[in-house]
N, C-alpha and C positions, 0 to 999 in steps of 0.2 A: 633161451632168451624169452623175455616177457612180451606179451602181445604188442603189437609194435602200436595198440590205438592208446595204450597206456605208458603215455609218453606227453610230460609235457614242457612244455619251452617257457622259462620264466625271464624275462626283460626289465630291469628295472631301470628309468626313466627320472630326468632331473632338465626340465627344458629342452631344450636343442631341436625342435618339434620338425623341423626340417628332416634332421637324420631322424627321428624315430619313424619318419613317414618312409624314408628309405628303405630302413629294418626290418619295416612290416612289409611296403610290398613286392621286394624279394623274398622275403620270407611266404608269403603266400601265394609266389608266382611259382616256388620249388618247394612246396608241399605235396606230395603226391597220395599221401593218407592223411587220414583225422589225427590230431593232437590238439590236444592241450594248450592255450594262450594265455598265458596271468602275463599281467602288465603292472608295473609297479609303481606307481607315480609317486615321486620322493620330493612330494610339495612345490611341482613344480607352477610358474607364472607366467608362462610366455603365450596360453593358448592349449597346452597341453591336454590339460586333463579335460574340456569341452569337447578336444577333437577324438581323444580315446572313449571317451562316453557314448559318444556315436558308433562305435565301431563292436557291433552287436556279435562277433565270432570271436572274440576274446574275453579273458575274465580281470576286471580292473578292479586292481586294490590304491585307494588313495591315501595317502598319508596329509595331514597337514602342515607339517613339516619337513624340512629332509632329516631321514632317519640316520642317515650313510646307508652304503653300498653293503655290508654285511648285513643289517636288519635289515634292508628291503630282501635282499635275496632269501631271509631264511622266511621272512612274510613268504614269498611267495611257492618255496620249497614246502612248506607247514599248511597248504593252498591245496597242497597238489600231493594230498597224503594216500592217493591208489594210485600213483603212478607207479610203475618199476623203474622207469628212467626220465631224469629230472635232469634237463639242460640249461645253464645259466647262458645268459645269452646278453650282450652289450647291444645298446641302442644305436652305435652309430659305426656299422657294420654292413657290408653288402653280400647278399648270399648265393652262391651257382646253385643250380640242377643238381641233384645228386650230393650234396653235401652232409644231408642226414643219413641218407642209405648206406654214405661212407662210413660215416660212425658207425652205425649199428654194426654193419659187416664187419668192422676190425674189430670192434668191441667181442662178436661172437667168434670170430677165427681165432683172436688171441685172449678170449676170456678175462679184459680188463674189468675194470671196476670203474676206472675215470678216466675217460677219453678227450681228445683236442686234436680240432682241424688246424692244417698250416693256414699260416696266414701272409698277406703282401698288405704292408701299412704304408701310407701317406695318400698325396693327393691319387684317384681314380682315372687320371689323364691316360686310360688305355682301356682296350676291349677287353672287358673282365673276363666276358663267359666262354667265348673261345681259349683265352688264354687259361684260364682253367680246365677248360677239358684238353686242353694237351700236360697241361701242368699235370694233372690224377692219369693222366695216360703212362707218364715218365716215370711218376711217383710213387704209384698207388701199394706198392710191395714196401716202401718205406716207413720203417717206422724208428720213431726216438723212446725209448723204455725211459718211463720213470721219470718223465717232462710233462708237461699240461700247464696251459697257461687260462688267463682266469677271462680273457676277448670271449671265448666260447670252449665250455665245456661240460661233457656228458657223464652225470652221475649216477651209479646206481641206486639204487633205494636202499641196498644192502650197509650201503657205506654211513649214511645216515642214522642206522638202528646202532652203528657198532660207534661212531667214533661221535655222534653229535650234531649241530650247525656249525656255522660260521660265527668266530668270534669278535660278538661285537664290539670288543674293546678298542679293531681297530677302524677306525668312527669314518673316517673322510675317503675313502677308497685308497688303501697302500698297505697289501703285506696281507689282506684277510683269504685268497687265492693261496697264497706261498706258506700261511699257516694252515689251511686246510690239505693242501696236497701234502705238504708234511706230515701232520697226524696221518692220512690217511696210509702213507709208505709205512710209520710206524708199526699200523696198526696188522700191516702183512696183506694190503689191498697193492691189485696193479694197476699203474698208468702210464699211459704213452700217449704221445703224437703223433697223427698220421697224415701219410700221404696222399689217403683216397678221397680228401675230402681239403675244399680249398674256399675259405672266404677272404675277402677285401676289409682292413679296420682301417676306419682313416685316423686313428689315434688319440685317447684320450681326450676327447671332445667334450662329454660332461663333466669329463674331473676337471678339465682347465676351466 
């Protein structure tokens, strides 16, 4: 496996400044190494791009308009061209301890290519982190082959040289996820979902 500092987490961002403040600091409350930050601002109005400009541990690409959800992500995959593992990551998302170490671990036991943490979507009206650590205590030997969804998932750098980006033709966020794990199964790359690793999505927030 590639050095774990050569890794980094791409977000891309359209408003909702509330959860992206979430995103982040779960996100940097269960970092336990150095990675990688691009933030993708897809033109947003509400505050957004002022409050990420401040935030000097990340790397912000802005757009002046929203570009959709495919261009921003392959903006910030094309960002992050030493990475060996390149995580797309949704803005309105809450993340446990241990949620990245899960991926890489499964990723390295079962030699995937594109990896995805379970996830529990809607409203947060419960103890995340507890229930998460019993949830990866139950689960953690579980895995779904050949599933990945597009809340959060971990790319290798390999899978980009052989099959591409994401294709921007689809523009508004629907189907650019489900065409890329496609090509990639074509392509004789593996992916699964696992157990060892558990985030909160409260669902579709930006795209609504």
């Amino acid at each position: 496996m590639e050095n774990k500092t050569r890794i980094t987490i791409v977000i891309p961002v359209w408003n909702q400044l509330a959860y992206t403040k979430i995103c982040l600091e779960t996100l940097r409350k269960t970092l336990t190494f150095d990675v990688e930050i691009i933030v993708v601002d897809n033109g947003s109005n509400d505050g957004t791009g002022d409050f990420l400009a401040g935030n000097n541990d990340l790397k912000l690409i802005t757009n002046q308009t929203n570009l959709g959800c495919s261009a921003a992500w392959n903006q910030g995959v094309k960002a992050a061209d030493d990475a060996g593992w390149v995580i797309i990551l949704n803005n309105d998302v809450v993340l446990s301890p241990g949620w990245l170490e899960g991926l890489l671990a499964c990723a390295e036991e079962w030699n995937l290519d594109i990896v995805s943490p379970a996830f529990r979507e809607g409203h947060d009206e419960y103890d995340f982190e507890p229930y998460a650590h019993d949830y990866v205590a139950r689960m953690s030997g579980v895995l779904r082959f050949g599933v990945a969804q597009g809340i959060c998932f971990m790319i290798n750098r390999r899978v980009f040289e052989k099959i591409g980006f994401f294709d921007e033709n689809f523009r508004i966020g629907q189907f650019e996820d489900a065409d890329f794990f496609r090509r990639a199964i074509i392509a004789g790359f593996q992916l699964a979902t696992t157990g060892r690793s558990l985030i909160h999505h409260f669902g579709s927030i930006t795209q609504n």
